[in-house]
N, CA, C and O atoms as CSV, one atom per row, in Angstrom:
chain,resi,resn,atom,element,x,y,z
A,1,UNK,N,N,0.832,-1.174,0.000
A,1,UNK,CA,C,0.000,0.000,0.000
A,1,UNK,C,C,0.889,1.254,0.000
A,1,UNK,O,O,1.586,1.543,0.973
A,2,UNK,N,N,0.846,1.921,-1.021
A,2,UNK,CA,C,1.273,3.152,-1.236
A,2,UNK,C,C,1.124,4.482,-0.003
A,2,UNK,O,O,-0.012,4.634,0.446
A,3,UNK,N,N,2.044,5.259,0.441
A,3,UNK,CA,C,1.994,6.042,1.576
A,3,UNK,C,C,2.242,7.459,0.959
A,3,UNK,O,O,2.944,7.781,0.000
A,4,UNK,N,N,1.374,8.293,1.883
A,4,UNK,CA,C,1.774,9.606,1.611
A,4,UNK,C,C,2.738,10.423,3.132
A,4,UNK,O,O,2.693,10.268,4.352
A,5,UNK,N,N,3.690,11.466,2.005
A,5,UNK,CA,C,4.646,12.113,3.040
A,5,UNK,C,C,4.564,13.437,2.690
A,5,UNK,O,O,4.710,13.900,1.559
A,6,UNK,N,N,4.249,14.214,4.023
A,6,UNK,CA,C,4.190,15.724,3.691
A,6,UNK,C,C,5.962,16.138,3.801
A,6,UNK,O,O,6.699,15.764,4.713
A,7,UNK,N,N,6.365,16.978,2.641
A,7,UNK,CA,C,7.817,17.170,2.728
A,7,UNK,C,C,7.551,19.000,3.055
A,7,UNK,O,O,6.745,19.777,2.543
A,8,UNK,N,N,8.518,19.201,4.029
A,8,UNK,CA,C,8.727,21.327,3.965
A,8,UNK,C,C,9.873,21.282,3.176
A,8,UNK,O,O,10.687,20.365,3.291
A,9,UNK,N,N,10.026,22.358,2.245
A,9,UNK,CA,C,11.086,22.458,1.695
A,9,UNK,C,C,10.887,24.129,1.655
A,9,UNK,O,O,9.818,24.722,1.800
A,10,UNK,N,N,12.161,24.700,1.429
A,10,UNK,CA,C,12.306,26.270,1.148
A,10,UNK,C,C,12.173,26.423,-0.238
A,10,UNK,O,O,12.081,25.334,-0.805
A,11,UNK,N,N,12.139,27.189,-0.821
A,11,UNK,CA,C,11.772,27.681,-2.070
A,11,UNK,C,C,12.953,27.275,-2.798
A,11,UNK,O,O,12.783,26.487,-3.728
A,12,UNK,N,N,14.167,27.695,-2.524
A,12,UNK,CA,C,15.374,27.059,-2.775
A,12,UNK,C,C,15.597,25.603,-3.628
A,12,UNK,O,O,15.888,25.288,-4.782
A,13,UNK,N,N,15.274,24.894,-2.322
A,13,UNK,CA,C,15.252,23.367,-2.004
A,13,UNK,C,C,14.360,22.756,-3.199
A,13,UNK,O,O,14.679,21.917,-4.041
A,14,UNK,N,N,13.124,23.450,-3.006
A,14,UNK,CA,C,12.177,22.905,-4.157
A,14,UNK,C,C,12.833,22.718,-5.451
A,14,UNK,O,O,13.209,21.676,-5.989
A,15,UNK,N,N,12.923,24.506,-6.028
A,15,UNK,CA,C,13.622,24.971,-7.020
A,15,UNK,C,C,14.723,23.815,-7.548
A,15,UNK,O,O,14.632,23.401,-8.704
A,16,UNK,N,N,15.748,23.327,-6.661
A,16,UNK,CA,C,17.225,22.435,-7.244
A,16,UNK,C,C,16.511,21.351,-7.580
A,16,UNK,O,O,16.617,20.846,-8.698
A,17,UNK,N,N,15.465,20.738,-6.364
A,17,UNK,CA,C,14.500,19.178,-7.097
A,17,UNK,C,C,14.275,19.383,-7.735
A,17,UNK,O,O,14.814,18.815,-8.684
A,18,UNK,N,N,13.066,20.580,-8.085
A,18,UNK,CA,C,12.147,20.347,-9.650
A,18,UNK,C,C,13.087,20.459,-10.834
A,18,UNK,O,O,12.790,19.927,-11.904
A,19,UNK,N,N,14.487,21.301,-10.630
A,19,UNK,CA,C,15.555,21.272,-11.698
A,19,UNK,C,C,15.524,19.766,-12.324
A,19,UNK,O,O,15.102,19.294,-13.380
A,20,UNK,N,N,16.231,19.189,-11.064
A,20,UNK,CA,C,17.003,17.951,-11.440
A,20,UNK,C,C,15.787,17.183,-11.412
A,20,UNK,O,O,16.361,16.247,-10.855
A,21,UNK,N,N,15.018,16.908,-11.486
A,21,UNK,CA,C,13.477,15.868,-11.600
A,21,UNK,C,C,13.280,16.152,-13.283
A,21,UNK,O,O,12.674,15.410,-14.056
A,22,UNK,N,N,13.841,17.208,-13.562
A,22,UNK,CA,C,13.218,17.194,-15.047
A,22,UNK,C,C,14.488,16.959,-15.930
A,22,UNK,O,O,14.352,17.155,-17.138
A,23,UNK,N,N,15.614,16.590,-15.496
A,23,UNK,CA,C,16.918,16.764,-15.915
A,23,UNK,C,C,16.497,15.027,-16.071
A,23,UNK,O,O,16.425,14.384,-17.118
A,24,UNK,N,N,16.317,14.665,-15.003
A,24,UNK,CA,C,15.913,12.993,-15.275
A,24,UNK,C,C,14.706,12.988,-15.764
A,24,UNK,O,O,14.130,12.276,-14.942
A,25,UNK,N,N,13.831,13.329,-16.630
A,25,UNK,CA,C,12.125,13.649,-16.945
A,25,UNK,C,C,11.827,12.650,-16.060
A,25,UNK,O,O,11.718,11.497,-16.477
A,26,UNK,N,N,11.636,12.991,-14.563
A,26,UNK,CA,C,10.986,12.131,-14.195
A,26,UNK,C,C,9.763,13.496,-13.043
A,26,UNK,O,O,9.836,14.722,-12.963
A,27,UNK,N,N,9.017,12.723,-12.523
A,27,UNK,CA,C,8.162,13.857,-11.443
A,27,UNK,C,C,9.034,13.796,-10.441
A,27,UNK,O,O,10.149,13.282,-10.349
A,28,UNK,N,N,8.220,14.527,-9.540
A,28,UNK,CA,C,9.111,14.992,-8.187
A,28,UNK,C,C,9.218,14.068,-7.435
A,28,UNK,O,O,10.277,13.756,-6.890
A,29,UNK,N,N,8.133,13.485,-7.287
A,29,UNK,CA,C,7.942,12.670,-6.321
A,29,UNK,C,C,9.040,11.548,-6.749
A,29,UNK,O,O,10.167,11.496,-6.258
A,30,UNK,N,N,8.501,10.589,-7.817
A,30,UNK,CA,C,9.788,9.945,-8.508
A,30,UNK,C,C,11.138,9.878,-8.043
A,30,UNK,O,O,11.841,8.993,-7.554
A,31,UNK,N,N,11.317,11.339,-8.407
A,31,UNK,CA,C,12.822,11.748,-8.359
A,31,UNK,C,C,13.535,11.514,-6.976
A,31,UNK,O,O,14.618,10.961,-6.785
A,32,UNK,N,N,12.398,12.240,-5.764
A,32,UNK,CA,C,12.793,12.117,-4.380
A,32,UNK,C,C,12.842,10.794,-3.950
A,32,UNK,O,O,13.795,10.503,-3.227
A,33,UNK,N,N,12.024,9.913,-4.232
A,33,UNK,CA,C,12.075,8.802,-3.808
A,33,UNK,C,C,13.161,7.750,-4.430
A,33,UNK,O,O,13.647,6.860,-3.731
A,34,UNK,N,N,13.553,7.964,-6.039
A,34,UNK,CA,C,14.643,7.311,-6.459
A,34,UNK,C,C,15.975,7.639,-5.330
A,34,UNK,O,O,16.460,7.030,-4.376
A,35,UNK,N,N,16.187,8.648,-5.866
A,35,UNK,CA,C,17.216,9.280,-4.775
A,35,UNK,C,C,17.510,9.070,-3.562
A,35,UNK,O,O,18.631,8.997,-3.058
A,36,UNK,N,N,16.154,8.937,-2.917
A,36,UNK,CA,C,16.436,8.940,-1.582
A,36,UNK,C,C,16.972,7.178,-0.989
A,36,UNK,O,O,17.761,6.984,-0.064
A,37,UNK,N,N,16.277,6.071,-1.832
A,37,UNK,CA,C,16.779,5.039,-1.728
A,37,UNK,C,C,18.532,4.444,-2.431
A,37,UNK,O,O,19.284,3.474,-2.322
A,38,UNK,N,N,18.466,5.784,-3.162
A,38,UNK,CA,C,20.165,5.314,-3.568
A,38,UNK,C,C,20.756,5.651,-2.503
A,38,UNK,O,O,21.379,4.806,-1.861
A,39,UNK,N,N,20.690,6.793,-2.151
A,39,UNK,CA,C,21.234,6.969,-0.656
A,39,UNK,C,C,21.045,6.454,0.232
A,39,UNK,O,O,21.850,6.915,1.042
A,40,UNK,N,N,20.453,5.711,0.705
A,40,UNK,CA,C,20.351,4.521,1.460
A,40,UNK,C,C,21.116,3.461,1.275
A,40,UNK,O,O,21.879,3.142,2.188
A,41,UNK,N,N,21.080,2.730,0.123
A,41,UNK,CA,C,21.595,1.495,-0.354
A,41,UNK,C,C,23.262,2.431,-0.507
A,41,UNK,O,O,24.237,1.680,-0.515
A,42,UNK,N,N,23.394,3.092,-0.556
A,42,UNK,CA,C,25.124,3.571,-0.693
A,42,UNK,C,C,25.939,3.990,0.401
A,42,UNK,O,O,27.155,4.126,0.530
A,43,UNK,N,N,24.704,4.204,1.354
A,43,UNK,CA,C,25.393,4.728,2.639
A,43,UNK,C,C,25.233,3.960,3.507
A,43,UNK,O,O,26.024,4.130,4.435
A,44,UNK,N,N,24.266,2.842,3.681
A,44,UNK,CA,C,24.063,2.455,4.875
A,44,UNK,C,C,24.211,0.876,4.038
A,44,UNK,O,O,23.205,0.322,4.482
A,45,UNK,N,N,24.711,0.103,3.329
A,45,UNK,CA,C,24.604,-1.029,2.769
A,45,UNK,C,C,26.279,-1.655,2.219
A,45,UNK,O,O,26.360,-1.155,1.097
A,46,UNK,N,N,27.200,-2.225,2.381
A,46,UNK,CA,C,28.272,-2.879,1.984
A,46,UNK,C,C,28.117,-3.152,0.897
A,46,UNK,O,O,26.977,-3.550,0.657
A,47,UNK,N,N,29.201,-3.096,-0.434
A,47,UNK,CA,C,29.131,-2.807,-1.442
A,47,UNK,C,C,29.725,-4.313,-1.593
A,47,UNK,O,O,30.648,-4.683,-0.868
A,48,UNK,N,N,29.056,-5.292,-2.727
A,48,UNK,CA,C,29.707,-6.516,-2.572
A,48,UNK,C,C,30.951,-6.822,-2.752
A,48,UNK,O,O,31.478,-7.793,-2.209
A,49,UNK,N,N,31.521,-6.059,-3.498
A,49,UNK,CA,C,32.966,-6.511,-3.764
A,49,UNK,C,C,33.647,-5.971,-2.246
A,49,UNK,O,O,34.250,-6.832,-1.605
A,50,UNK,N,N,33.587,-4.973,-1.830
A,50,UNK,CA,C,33.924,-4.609,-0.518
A,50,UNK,C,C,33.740,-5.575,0.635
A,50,UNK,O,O,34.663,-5.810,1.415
A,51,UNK,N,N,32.418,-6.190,0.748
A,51,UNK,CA,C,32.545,-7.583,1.450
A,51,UNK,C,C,33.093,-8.487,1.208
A,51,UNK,O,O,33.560,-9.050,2.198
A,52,UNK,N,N,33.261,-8.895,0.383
A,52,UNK,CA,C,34.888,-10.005,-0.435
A,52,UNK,C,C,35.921,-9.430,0.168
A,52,UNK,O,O,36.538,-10.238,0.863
A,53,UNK,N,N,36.263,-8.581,0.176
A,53,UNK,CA,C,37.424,-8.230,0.265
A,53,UNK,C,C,37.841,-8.058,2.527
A,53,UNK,O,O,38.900,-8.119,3.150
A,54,UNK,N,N,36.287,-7.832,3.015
A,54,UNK,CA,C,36.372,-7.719,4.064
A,54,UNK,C,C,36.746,-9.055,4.568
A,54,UNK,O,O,37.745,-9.418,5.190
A,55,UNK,N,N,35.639,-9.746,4.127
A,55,UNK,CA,C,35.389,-11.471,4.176
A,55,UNK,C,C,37.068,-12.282,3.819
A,55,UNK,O,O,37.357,-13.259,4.509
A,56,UNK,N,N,37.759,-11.952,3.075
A,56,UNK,CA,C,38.960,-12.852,2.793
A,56,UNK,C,C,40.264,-12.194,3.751
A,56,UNK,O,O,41.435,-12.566,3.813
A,57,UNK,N,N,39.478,-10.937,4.546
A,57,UNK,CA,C,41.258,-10.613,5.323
A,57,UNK,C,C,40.691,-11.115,6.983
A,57,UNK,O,O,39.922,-10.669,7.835
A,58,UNK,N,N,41.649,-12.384,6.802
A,58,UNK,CA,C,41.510,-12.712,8.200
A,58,UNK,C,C,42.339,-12.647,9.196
A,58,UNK,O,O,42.370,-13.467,10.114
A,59,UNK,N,N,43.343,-11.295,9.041
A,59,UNK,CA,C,43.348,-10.661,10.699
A,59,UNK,C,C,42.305,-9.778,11.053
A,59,UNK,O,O,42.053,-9.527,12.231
A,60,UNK,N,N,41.668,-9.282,10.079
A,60,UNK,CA,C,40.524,-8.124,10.260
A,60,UNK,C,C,39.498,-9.172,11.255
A,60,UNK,O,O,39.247,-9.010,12.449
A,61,UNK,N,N,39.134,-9.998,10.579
A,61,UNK,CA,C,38.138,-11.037,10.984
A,61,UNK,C,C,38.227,-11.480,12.014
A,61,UNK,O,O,37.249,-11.661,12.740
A,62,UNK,N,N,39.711,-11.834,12.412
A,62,UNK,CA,C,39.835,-12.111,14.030
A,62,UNK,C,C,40.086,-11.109,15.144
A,62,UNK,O,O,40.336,-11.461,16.296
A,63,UNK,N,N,40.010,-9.868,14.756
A,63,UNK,CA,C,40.298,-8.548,15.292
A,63,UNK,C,C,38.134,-8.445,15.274
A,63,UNK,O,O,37.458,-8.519,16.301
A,64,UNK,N,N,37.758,-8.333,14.346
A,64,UNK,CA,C,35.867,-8.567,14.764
A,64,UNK,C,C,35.003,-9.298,15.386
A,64,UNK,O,O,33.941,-9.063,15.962
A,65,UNK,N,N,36.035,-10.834,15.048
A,65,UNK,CA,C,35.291,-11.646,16.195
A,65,UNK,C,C,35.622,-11.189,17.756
A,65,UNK,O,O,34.778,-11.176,18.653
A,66,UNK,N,N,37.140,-10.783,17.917
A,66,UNK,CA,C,37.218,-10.494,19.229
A,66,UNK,C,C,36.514,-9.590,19.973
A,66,UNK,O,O,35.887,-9.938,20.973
A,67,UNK,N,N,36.563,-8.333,19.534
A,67,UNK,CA,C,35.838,-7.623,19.525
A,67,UNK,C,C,34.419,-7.778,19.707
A,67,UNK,O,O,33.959,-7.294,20.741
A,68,UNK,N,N,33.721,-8.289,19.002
A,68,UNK,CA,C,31.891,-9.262,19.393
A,68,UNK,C,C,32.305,-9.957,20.407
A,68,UNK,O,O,31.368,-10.717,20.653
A,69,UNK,N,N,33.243,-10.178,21.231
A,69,UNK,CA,C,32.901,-11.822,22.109
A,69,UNK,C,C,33.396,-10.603,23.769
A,69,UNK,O,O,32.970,-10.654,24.923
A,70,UNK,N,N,34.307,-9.766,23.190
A,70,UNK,CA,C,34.064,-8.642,24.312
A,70,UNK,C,C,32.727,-7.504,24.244
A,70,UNK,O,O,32.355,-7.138,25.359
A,71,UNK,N,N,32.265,-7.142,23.520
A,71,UNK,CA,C,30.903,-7.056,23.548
A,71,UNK,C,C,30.401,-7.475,24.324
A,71,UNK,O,O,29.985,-6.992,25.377
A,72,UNK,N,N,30.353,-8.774,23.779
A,72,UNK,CA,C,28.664,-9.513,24.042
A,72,UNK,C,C,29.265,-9.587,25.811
A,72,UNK,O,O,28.334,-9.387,26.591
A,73,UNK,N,N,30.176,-9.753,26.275
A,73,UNK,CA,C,30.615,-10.120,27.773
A,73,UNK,C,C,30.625,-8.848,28.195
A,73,UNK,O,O,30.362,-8.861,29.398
A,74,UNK,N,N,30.787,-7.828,27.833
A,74,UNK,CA,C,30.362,-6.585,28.289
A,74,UNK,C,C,32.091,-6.486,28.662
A,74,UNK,O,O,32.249,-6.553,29.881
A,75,UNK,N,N,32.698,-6.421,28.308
A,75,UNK,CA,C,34.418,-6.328,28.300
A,75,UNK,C,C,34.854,-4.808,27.966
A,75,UNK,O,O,34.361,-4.508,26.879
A,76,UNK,N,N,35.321,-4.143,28.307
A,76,UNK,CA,C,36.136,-3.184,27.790
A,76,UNK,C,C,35.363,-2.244,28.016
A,76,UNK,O,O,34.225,-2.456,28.434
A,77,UNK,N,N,35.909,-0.818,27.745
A,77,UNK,CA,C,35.142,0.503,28.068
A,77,UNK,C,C,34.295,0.906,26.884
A,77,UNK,O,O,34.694,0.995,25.723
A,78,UNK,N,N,32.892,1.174,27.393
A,78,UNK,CA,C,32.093,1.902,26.236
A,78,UNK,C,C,31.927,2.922,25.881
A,78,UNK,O,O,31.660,3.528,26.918
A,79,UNK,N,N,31.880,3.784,24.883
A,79,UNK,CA,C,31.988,5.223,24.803
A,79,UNK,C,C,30.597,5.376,23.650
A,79,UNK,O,O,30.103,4.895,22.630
A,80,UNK,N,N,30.408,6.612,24.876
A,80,UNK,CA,C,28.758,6.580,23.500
A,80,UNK,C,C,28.234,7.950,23.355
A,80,UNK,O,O,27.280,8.171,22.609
C-alpha cells in the first residue's frame, strides 16, 4: 500500500528538485524517492565486492570476532 509524506522544503530546495526531476524527466515525487533510496543502499549497505574483500582478510576477521565476544561479555570501556 502506497503512503503519503508531507515534505517542507524552502523555495530554494524545491527549485534544485524540480531542476534535477526534469533533468531525469521524471516527477518529483519519482525523483525524491529514487534518490532517496540510492542513498540509502550507498550509505548504509556494503558494497559486494567490498565484502569479499572484508570477508577474505583474516586478521581483520579475528580482530571482529574479538571484539563481538568482548561485547557480548560486556568487556572493555564503552563510549557513547
Amino acid at each position: 500500500m502506497n503512503k503519503v509524506v508531507t515534505l517542507r522544503l524552502t523555495e530554494d530546495e524545491y527549485n534544485k528538485i524540480l531542476l534535477a526531476s526534469r533533468i531525469d524527466h521524471r516527477p518529483i515525487s519519482s525523483f525524491i524517492t529514487i534518490s532517496t533510496l540510492k542513498q540509502i543502499e550507498e550509505s548504509y549497505y556494503v558494497d559486494p565486492i567490498e565484502m569479499a574483500e572484508i570477508r577474505s582478510n583474516k586478521k581483520l576477521n579475528k580482530k571482529l570476532k574479538a571484539g563481538y565476544q568482548d561485547a557480548k561479555a560486556m568487556r572493555g570501556k564503552f563510549v557513547g
